[in-house]
C-alpha positions in Angstrom: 149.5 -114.5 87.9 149.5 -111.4 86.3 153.1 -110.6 86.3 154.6 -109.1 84.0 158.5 -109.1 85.4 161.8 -109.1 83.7 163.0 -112.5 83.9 166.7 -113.2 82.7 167.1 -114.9 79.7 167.1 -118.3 82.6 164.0 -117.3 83.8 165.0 -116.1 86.6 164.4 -112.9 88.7 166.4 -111.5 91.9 164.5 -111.6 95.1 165.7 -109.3 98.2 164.2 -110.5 101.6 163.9 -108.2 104.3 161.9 -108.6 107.6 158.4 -106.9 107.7 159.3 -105.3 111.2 161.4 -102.8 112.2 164.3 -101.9 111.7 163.7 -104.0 108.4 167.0 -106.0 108.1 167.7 -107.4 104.8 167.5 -111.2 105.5 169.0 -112.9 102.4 169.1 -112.5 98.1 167.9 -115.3 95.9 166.5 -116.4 92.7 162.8 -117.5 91.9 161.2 -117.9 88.8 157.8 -118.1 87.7 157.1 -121.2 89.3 158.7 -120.1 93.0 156.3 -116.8 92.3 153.0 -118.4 92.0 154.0 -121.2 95.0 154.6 -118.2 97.6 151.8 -116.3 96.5 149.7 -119.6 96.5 150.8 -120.4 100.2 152.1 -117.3 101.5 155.1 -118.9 101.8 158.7 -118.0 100.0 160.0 -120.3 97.6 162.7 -120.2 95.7 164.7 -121.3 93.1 168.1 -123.0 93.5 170.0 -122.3 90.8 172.5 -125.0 92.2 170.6 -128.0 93.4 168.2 -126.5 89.7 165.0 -127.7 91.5 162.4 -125.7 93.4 162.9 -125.5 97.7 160.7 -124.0 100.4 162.4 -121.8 102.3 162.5 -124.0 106.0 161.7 -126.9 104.5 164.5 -128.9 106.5 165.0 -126.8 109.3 162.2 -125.1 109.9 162.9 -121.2 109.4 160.1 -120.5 107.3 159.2 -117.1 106.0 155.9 -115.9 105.8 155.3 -113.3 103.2 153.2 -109.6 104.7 154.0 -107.8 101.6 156.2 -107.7 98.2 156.9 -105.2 95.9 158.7 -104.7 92.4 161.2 -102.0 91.1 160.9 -99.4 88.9 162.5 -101.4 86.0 160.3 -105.0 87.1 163.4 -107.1 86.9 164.2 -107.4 91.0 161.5 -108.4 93.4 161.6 -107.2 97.4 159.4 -109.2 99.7 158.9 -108.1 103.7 158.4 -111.7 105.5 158.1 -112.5 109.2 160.9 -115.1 109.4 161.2 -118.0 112.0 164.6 -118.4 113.6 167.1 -117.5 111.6 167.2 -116.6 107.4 170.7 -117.7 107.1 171.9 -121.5 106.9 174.8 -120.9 109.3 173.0 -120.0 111.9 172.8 -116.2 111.4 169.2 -114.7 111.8 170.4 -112.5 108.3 173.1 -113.9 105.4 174.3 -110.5 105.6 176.0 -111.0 109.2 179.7 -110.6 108.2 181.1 -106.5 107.6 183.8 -105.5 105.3 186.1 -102.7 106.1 187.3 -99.9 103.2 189.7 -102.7 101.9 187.2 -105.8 102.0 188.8 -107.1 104.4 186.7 -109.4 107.1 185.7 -107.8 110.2 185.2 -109.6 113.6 181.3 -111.0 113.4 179.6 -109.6 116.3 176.3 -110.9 116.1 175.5 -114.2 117.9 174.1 -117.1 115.7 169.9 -117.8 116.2 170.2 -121.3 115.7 172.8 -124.5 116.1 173.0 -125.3 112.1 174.2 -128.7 113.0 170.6 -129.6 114.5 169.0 -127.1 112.3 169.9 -129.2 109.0 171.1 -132.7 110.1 173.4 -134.5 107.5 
């Protein structure tokens, strides 16, 4: 891989997800690192790094949801990654098609969630 990316000093590097259709909703944030980078590109699908289970995952690996990467890009400053993915399902583990589902008014407070869950996370990731 010829990838010469910012890392941080953990090796990691920030990953937006957004959907390669329109309108192009920004599906979820996480962390890969050089590892999760060569996997996706190897199998076209995302990987990532979880910072709190510290062990590599595929993204749908228990419930299904995967995300097939059409594109990626970098920034101007190489240290964030944006990838454009057709997902299955729903992106979010509660159920939410993006992790990005609940809006904040001028205050931050919670406003009501409009948007209809995708998927039962109960039978989507069973205990």
């Amino acid at each position: 891989m010829n990838a010469d990316f910012r890392f941080t000093e953990g090796g990691l590097i920030p990953a937006i997800v957004r959907e390669a259709k329109p309108p192009g909703r920004v599906l979820m944030m996480a962390w890969m690192n050089r590892d999760s980078i060569e996997r996706t590109l190897a199998t076209g699908l995302m990987h990532y790094w979880s910072r709190t289970r510290q062990k590599l995952w595929l993204k749908g690996e228990t419930s299904g949801h995967t995300q097939r990467v059409i594109r990626w890009f970098t920034d101007c400053d190489r240290d964030v990654l944006l990838f454009e993915v057709e997902q299955v399902a729903g992106a979010c583990h509660t159920g939410h098609f993006s992790c990005f589902f609940q809006e904040l008014d001028w205050e931050a407070n919670t406003k009501p969630v409009v948007e209809q869950k995708v998927f039962d996370p109960v039978e989507a990731y069973p205990k």
